[in-house]
C-alpha positions, -999 to +999 in steps of 0.1 A: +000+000+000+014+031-009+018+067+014-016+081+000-037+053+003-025+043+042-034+085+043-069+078+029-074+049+052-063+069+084-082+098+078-116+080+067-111+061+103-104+095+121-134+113+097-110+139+086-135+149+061-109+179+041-082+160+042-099+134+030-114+154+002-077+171-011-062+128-003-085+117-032-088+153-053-050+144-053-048+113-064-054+086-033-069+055-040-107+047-026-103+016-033-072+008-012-073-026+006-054-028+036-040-058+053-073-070+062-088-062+033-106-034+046-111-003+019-116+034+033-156+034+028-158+009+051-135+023+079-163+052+074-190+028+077-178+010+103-170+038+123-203+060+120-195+086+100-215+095+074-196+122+057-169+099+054-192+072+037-205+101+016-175+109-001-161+075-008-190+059-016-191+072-053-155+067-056-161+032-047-152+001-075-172-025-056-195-012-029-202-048-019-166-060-015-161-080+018-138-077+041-118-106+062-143-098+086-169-114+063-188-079+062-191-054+036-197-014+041-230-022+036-236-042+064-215-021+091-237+011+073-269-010+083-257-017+115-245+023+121-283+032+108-269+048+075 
């Protein structure tokens, strides 16, 4: 994984929502899979926050990939009342 899309990752857990705006406007992947197979929409998910979710899920190649976990952004968005 490079720099930018561990950046994108980090900041869609913490719901940096500029920063996670001028990560992808600049290039950071919204799709990146981290060891765990985890992509940034779903940190959002998974985490609660919506603006997050909102900006990544457009950007999103597969919005019902699955995780290690066995869940998808879908189902922690469901669970988080998105």
């Amino acid at each position: 994984m490079t720099d930018s899309e561990t950046a994108a990752l980090s900041v869609a857990l913490a719901a940096q929502l500029e920063i996670a705006r001028e990560l992808l406007k600049h290039g950071a992947d919204p799709y990146a899979l981290n060891n765990a197979s985890v992509t940034p929409l779903m940190y959002g998910a998974v985490c609660g926050h919506a603006d997050i979710v909102n900006i990544m899920l457009p950007l999103t190649k597969d919005i019902g990939h699955v995780g290690n976990s066995g869940f998808s952004a879908a189902t922690f968005a469901q669970d988080r009342g998105f």
